[in-house]
PQR file of N, CA, C, O and H, with PARSE charges and radii, in Angstrom:
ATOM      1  N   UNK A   1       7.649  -3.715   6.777 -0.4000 1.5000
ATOM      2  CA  UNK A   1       7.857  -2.533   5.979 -0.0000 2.0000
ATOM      3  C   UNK A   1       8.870  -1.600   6.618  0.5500 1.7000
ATOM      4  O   UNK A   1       8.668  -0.392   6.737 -0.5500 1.4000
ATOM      5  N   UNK A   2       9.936  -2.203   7.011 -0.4000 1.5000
ATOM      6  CA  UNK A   2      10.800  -0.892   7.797 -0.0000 2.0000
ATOM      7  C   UNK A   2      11.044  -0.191   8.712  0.5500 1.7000
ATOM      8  O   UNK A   2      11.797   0.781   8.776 -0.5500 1.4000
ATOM      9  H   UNK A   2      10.100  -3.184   6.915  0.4000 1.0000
ATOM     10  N   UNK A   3      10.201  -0.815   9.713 -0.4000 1.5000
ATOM     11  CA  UNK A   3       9.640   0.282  11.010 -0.0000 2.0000
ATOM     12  C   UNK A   3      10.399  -0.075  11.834  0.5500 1.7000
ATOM     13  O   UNK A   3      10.089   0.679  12.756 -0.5500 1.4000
ATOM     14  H   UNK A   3       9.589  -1.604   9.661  0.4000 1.0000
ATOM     15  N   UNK A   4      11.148  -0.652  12.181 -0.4000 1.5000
ATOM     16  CA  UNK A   4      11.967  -0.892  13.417 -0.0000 2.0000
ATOM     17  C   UNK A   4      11.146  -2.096  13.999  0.5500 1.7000
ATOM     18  O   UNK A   4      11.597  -2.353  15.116 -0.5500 1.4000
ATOM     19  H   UNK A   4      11.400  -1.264  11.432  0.4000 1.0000
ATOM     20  N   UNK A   5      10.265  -2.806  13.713 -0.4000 1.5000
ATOM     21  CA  UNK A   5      10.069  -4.096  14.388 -0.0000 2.0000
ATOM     22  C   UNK A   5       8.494  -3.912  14.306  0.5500 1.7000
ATOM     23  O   UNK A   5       7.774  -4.901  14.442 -0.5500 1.4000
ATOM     24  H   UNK A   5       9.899  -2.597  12.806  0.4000 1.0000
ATOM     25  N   UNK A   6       7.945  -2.626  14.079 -0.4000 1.5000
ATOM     26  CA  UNK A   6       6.709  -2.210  14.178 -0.0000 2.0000
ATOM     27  C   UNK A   6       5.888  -3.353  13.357  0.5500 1.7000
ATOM     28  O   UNK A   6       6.253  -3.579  12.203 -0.5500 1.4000
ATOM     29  H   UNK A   6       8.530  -1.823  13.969  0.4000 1.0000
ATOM     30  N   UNK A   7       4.721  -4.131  13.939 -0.4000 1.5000
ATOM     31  CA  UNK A   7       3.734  -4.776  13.394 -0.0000 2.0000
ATOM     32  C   UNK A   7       2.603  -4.303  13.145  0.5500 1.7000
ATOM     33  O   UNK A   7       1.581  -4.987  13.205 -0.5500 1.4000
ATOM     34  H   UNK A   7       4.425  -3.946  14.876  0.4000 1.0000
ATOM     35  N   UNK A   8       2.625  -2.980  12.810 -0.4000 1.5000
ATOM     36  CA  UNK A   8       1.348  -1.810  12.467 -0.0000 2.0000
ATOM     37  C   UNK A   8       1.483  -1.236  11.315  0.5500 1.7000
ATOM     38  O   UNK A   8       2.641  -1.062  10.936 -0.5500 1.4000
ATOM     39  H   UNK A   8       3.455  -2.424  12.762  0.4000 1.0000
ATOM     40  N   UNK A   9       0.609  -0.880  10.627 -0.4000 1.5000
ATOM     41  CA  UNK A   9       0.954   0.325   9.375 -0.0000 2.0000
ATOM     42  C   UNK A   9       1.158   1.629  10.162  0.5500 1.7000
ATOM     43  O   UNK A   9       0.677   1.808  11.281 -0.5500 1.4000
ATOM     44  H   UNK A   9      -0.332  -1.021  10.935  0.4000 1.0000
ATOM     45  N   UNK A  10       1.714   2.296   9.668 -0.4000 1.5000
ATOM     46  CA  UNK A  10       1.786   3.816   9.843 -0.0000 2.0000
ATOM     47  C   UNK A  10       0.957   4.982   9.562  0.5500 1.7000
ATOM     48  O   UNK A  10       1.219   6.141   9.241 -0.5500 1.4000
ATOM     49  H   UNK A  10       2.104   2.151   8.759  0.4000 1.0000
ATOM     50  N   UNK A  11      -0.619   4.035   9.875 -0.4000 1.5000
ATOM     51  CA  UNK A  11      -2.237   5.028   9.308 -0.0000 2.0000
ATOM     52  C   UNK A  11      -1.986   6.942   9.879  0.5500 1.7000
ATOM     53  O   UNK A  11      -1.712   7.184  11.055 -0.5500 1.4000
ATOM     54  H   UNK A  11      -0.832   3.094  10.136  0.4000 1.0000
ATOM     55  N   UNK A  12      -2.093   7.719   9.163 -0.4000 1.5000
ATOM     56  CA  UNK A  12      -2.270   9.080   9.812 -0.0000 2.0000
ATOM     57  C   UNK A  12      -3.370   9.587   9.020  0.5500 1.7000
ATOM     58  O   UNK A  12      -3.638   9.262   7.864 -0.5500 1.4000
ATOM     59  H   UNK A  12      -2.317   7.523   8.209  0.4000 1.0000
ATOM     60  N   UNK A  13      -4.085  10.553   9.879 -0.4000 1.5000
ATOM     61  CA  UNK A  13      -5.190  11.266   9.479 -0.0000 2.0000
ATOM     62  C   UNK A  13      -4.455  12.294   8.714  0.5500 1.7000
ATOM     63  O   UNK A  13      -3.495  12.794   9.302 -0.5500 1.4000
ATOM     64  H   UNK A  13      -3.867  10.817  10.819  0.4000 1.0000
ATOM     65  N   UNK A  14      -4.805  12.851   7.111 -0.4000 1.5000
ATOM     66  CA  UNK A  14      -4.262  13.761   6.272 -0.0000 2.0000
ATOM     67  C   UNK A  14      -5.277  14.197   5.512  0.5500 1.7000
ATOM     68  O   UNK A  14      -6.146  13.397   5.165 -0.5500 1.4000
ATOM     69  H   UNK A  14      -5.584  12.446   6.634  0.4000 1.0000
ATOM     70  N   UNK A  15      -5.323  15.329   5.191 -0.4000 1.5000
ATOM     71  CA  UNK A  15      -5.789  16.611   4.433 -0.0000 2.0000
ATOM     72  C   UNK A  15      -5.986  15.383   3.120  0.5500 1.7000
ATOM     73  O   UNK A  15      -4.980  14.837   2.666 -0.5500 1.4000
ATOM     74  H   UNK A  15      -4.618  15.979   5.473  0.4000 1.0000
ATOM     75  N   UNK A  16      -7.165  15.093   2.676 -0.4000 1.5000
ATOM     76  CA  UNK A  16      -7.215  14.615   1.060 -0.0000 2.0000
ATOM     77  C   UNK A  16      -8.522  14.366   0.072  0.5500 1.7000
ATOM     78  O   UNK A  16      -9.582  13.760   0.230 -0.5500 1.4000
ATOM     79  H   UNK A  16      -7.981  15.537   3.045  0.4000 1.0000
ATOM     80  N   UNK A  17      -7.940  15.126  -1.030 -0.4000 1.5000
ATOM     81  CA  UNK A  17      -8.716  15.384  -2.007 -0.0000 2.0000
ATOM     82  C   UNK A  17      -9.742  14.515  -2.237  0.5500 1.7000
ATOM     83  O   UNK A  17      -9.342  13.357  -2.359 -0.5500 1.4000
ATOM     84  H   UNK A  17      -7.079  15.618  -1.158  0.4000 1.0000
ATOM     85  N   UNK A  18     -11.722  14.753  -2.411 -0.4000 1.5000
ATOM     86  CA  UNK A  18     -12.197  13.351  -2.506 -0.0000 2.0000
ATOM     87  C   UNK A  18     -13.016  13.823  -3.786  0.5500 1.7000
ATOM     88  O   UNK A  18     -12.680  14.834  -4.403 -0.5500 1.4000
ATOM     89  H   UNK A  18     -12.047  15.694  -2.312  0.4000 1.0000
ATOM     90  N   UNK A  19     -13.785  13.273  -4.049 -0.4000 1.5000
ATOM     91  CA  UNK A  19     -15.211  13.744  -5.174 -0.0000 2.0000
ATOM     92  C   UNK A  19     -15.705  14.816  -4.082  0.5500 1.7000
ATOM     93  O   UNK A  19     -15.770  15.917  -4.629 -0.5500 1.4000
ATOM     94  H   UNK A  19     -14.059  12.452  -3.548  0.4000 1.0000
ATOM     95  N   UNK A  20     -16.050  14.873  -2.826 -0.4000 1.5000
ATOM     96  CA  UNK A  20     -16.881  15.459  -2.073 -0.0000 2.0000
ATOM     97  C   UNK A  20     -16.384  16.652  -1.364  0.5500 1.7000
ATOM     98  O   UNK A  20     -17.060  17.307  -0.570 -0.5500 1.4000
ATOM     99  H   UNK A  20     -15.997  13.979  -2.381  0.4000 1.0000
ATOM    100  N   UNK A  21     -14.922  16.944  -1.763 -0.4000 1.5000
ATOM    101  CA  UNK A  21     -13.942  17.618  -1.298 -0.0000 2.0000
ATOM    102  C   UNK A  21     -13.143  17.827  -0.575  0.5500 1.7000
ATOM    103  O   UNK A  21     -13.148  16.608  -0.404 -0.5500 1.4000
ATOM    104  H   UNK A  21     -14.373  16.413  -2.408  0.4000 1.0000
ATOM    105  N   UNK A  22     -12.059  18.329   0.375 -0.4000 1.5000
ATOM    106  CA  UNK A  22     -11.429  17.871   0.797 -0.0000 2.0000
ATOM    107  C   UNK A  22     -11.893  17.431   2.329  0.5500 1.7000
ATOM    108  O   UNK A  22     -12.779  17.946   3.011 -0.5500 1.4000
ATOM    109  H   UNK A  22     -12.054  19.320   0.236  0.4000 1.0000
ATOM    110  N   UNK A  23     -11.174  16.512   2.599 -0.4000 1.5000
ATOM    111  CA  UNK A  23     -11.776  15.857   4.139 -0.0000 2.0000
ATOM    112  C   UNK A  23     -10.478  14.962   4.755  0.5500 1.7000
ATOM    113  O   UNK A  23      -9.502  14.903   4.007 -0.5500 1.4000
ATOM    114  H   UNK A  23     -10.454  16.094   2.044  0.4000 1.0000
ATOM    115  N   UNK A  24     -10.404  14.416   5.765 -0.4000 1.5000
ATOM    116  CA  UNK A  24      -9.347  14.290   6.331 -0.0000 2.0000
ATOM    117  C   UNK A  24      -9.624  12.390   5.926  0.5500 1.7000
ATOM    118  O   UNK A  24     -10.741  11.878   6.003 -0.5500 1.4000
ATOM    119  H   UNK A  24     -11.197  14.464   6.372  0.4000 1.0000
ATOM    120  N   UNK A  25      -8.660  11.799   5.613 -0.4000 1.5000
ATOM    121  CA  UNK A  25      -8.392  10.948   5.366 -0.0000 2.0000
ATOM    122  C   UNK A  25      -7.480   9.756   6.103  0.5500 1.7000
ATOM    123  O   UNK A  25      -6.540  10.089   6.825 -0.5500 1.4000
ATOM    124  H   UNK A  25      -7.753  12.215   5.551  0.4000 1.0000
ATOM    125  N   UNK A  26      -7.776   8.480   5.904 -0.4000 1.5000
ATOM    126  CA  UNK A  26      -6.637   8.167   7.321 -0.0000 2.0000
ATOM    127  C   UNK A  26      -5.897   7.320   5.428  0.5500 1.7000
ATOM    128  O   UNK A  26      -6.355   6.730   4.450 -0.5500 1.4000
ATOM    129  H   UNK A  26      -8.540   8.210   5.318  0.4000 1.0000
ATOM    130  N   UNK A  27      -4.529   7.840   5.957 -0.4000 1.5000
ATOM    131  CA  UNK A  27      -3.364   7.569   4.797 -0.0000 2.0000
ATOM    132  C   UNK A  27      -2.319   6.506   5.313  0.5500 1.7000
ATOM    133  O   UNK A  27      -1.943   6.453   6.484 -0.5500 1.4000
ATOM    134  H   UNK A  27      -4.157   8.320   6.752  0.4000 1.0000
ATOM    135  N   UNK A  28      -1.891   5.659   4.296 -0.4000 1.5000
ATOM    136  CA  UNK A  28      -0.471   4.992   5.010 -0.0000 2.0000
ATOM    137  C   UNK A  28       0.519   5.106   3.697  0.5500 1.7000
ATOM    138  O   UNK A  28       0.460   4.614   2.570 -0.5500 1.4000
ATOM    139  H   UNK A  28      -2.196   5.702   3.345  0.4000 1.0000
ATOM    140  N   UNK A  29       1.524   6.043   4.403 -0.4000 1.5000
ATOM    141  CA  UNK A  29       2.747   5.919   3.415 -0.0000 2.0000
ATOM    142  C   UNK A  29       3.435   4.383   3.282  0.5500 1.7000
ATOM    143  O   UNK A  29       3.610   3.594   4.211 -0.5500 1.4000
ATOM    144  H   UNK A  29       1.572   6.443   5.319  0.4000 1.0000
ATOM    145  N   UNK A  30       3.698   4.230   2.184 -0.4000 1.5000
ATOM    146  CA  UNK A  30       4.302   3.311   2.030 -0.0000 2.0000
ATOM    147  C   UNK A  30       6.069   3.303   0.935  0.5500 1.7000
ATOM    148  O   UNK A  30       6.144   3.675  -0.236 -0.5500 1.4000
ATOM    149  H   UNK A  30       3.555   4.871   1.429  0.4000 1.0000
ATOM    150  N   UNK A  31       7.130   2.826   1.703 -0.4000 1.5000
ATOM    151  CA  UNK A  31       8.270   3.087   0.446 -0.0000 2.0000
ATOM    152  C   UNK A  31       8.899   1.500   0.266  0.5500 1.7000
ATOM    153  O   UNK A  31       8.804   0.587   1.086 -0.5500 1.4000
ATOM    154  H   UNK A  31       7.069   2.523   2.654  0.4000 1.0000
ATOM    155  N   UNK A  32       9.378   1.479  -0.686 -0.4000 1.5000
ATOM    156  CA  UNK A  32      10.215   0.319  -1.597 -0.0000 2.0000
ATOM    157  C   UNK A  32      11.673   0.550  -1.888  0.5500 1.7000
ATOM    158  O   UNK A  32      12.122   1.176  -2.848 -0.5500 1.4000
ATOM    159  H   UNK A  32       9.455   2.221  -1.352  0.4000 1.0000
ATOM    160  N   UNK A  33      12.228   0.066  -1.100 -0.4000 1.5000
ATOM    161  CA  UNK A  33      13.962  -0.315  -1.423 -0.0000 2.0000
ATOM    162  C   UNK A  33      14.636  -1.055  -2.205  0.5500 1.7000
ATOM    163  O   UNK A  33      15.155  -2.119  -1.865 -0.5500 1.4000
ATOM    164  H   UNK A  33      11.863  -0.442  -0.320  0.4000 1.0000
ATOM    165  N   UNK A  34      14.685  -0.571  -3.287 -0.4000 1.5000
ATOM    166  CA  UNK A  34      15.355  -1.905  -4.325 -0.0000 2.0000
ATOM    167  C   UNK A  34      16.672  -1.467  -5.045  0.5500 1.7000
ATOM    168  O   UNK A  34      16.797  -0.273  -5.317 -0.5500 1.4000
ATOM    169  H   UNK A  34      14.264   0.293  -3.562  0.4000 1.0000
ATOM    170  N   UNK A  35      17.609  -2.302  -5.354 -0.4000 1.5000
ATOM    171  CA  UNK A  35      18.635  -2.463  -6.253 -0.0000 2.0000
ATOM    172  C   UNK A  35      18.270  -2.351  -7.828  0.5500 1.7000
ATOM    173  O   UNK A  35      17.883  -3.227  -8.601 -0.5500 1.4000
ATOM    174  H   UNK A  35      17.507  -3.272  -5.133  0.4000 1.0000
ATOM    175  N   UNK A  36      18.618  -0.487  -8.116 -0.4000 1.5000
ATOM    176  CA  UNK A  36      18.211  -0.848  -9.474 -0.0000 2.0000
ATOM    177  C   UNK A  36      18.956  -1.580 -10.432  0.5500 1.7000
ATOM    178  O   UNK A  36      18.631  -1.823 -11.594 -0.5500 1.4000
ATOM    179  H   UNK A  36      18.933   0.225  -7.489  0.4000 1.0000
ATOM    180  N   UNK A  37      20.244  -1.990  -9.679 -0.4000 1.5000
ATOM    181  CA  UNK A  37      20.504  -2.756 -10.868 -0.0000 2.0000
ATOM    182  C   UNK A  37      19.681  -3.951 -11.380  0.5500 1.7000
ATOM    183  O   UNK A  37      19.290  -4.089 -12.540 -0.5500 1.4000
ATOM    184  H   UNK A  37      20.508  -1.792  -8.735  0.4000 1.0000
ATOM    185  N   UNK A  38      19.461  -4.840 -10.304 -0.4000 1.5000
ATOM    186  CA  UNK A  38      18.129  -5.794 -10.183 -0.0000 2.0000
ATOM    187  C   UNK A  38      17.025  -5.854 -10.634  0.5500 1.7000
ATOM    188  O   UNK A  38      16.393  -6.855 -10.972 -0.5500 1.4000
ATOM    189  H   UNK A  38      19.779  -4.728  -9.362  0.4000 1.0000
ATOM    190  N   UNK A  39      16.668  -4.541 -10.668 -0.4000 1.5000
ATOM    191  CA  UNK A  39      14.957  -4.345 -11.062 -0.0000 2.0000
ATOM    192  C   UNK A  39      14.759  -2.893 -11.325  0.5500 1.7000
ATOM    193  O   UNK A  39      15.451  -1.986 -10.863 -0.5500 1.4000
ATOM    194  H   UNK A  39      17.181  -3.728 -10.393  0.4000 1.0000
ATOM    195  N   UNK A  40      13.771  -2.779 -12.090 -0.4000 1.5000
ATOM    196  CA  UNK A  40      13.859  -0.761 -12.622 -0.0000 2.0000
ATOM    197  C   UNK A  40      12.521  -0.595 -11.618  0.5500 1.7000
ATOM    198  O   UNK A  40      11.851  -1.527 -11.173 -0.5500 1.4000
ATOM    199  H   UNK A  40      13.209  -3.516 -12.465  0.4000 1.0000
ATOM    200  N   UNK A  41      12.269   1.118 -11.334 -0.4000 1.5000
ATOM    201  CA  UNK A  41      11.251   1.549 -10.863 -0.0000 2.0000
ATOM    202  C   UNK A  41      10.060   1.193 -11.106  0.5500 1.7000
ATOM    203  O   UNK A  41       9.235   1.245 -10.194 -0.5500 1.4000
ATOM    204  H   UNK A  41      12.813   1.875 -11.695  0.4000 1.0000
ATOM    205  N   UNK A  42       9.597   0.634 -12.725 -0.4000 1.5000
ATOM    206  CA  UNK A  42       8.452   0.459 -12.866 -0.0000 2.0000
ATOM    207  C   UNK A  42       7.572  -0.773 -12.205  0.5500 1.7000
ATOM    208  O   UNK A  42       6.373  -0.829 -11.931 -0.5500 1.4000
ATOM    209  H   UNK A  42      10.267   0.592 -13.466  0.4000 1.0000
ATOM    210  N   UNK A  43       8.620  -1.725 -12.058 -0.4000 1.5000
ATOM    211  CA  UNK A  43       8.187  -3.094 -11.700 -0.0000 2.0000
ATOM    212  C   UNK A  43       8.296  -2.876 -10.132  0.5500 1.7000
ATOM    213  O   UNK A  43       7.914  -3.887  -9.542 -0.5500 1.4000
ATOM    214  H   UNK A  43       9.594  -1.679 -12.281  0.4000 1.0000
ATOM    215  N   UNK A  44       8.591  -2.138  -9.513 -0.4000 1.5000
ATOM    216  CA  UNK A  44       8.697  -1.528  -7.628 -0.0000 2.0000
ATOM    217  C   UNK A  44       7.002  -1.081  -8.291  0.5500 1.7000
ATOM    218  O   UNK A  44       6.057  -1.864  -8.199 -0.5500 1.4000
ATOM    219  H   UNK A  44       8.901  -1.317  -9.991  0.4000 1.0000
ATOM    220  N   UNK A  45       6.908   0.065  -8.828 -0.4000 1.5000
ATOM    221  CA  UNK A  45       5.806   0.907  -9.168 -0.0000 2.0000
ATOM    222  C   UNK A  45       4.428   0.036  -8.668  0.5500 1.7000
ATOM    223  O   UNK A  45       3.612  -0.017  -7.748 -0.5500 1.4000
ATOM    224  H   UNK A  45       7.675   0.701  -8.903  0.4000 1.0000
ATOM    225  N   UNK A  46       4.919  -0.859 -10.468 -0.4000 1.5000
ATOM    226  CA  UNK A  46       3.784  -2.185  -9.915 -0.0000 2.0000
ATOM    227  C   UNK A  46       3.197  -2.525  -8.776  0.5500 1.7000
ATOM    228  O   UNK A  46       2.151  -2.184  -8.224 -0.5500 1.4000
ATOM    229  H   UNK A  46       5.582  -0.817 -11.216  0.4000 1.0000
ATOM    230  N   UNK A  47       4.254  -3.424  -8.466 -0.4000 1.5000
ATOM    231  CA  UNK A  47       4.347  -3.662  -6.915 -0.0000 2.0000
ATOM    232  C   UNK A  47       3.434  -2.918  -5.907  0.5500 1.7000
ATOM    233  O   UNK A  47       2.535  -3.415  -5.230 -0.5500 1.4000
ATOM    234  H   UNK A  47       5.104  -3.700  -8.914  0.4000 1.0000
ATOM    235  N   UNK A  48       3.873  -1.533  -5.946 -0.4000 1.5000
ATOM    236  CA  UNK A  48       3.048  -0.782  -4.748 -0.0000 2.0000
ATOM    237  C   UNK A  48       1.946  -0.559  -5.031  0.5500 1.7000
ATOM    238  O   UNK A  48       1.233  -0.476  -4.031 -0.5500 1.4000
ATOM    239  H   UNK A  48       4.604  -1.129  -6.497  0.4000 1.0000
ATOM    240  N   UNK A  49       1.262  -0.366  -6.275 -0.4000 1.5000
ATOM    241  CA  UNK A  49       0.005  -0.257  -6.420 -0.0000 2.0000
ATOM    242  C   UNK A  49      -0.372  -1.050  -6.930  0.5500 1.7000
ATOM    243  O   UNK A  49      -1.001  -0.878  -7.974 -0.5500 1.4000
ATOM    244  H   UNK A  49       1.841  -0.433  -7.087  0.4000 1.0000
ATOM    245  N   UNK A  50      -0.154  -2.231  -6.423 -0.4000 1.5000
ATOM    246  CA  UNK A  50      -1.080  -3.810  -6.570 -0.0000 2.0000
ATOM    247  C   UNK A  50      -1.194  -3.507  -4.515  0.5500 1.7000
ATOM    248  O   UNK A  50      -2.217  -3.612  -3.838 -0.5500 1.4000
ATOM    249  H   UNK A  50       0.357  -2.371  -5.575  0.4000 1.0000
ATOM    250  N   UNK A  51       0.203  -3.139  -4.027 -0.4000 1.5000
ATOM    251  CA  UNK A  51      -0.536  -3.050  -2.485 -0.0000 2.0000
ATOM    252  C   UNK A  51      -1.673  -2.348  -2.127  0.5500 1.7000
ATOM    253  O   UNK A  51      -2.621  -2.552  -1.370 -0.5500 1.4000
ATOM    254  H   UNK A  51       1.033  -3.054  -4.578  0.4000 1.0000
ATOM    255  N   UNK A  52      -1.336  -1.499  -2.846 -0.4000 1.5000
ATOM    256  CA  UNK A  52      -2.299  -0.076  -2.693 -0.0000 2.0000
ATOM    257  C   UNK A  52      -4.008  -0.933  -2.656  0.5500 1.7000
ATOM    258  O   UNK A  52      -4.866  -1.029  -1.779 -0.5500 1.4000
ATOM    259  H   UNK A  52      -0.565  -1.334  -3.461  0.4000 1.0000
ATOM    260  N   UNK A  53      -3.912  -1.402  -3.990 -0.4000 1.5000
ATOM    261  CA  UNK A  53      -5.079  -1.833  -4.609 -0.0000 2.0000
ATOM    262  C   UNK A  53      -5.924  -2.545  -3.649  0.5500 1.7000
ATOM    263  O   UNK A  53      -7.078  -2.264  -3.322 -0.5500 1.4000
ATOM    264  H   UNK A  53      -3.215  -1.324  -4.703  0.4000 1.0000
ATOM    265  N   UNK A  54      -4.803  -4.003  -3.035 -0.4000 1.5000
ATOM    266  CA  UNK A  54      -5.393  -4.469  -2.315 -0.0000 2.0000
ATOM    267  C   UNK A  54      -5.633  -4.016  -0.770  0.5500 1.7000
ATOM    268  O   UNK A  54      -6.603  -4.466  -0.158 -0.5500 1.4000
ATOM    269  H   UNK A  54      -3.866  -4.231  -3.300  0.4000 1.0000
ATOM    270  N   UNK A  55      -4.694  -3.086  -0.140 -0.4000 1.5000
ATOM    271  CA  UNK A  55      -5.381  -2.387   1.125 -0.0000 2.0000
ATOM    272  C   UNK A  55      -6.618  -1.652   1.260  0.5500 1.7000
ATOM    273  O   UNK A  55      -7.280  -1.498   2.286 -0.5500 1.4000
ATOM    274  H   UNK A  55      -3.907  -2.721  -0.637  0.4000 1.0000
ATOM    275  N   UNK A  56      -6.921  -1.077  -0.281 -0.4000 1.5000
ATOM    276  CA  UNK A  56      -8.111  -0.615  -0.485 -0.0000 2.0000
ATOM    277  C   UNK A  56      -9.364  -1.429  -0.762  0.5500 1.7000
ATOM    278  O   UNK A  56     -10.473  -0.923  -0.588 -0.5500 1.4000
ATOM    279  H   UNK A  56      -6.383  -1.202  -1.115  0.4000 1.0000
ATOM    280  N   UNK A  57      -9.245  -2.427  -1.102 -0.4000 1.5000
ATOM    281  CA  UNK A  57     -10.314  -3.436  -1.915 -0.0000 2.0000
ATOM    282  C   UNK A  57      -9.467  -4.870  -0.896  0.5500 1.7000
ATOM    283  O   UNK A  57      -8.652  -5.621  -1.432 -0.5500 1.4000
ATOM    284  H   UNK A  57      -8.345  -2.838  -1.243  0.4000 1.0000
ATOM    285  N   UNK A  58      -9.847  -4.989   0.488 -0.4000 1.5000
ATOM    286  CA  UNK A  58      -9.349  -6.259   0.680 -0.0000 2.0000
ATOM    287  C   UNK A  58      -9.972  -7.324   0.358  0.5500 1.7000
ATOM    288  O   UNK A  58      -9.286  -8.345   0.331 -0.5500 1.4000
ATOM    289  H   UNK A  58     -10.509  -4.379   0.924  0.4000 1.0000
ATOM    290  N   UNK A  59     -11.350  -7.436   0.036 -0.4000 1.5000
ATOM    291  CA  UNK A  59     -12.344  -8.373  -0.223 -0.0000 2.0000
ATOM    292  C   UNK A  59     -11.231  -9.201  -1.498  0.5500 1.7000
ATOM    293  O   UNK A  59     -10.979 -10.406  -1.501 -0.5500 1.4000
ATOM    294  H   UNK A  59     -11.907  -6.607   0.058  0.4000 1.0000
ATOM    295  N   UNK A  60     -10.713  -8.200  -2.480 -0.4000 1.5000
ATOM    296  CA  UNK A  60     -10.204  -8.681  -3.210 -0.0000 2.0000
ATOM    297  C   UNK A  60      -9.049  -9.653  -3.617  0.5500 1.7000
ATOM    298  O   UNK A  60      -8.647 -10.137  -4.675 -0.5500 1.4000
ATOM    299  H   UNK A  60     -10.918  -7.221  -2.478  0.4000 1.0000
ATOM    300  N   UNK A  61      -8.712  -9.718  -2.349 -0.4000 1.5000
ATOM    301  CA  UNK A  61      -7.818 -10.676  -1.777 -0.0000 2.0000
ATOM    302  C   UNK A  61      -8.655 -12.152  -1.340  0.5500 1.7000
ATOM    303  O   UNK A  61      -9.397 -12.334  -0.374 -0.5500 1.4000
ATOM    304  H   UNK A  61      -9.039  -9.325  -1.490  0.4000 1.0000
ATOM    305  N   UNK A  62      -8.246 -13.114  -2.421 -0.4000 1.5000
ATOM    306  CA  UNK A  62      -8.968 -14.037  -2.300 -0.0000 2.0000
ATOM    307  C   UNK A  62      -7.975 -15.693  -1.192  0.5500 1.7000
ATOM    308  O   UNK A  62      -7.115 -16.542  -1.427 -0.5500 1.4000
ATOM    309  H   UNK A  62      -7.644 -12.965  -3.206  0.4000 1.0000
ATOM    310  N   UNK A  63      -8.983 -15.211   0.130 -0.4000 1.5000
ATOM    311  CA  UNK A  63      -7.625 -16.015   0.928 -0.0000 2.0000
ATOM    312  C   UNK A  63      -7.986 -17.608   0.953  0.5500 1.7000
ATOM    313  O   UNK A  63      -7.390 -18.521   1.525 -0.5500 1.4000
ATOM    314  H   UNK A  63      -9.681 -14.522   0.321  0.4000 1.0000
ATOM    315  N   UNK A  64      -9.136 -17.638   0.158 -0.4000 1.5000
ATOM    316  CA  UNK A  64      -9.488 -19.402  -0.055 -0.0000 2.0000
ATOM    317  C   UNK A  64      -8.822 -19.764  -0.920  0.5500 1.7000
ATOM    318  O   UNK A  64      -8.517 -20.955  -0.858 -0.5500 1.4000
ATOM    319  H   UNK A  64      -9.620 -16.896  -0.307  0.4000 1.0000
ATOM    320  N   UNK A  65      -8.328 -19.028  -2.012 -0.4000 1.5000
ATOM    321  CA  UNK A  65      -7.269 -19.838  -2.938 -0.0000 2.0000
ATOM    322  C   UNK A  65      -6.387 -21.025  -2.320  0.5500 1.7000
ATOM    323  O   UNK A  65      -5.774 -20.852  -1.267 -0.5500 1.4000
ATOM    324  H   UNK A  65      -8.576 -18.061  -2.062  0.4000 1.0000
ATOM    325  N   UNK A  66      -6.362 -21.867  -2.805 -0.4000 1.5000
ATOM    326  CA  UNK A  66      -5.214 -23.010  -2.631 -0.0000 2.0000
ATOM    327  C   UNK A  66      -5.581 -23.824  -1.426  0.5500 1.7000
ATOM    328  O   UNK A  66      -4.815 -24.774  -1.267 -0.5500 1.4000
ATOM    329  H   UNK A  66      -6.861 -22.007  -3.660  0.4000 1.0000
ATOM    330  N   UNK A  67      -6.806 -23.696  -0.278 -0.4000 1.5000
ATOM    331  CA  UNK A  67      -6.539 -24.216   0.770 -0.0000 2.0000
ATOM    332  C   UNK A  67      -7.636 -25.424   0.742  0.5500 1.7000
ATOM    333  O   UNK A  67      -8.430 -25.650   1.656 -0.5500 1.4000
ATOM    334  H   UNK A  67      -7.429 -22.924  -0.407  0.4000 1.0000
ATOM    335  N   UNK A  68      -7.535 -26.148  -0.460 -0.4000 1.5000
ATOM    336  CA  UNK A  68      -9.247 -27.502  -0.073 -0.0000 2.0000
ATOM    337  C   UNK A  68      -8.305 -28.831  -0.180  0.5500 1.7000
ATOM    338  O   UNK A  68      -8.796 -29.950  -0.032 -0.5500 1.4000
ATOM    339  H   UNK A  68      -6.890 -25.965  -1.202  0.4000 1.0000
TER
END
């Protein structure tokens, strides 16, 4: 993701809004570099919040697919 070689996310503790109110949160920014001529924002959009989805829900990442 950009970091200069970094094999870590970039987790920081941040100020964020919950049901329970605000509380400090550990966050990872994440950005997308693309050629719009290539591809429009929405399909990047996609993209990041299918990451999103799955950093949050990793269970949901099914890593037995394909391997019998």
């Amino acid at each position: 993701m950009g970091r200069g070689g970094n094999k870590h996310l970039p987790i920081s503790q941040r100020a964020w809004v919950t049901p329970d109110g605000v509380r400090a949160q550990p966050v990872v920014t994440a950005m997308l570099s693309a050629d719009h001529r290539a591809s429009d924002g929405h399909r990047g959009a996609l993209l990041l919040a299918e990451i999103r989805d799955l950093l949050q829900e990793p269970q949901a990442l099914d890593l037995a697919q394909g391997t019998s």
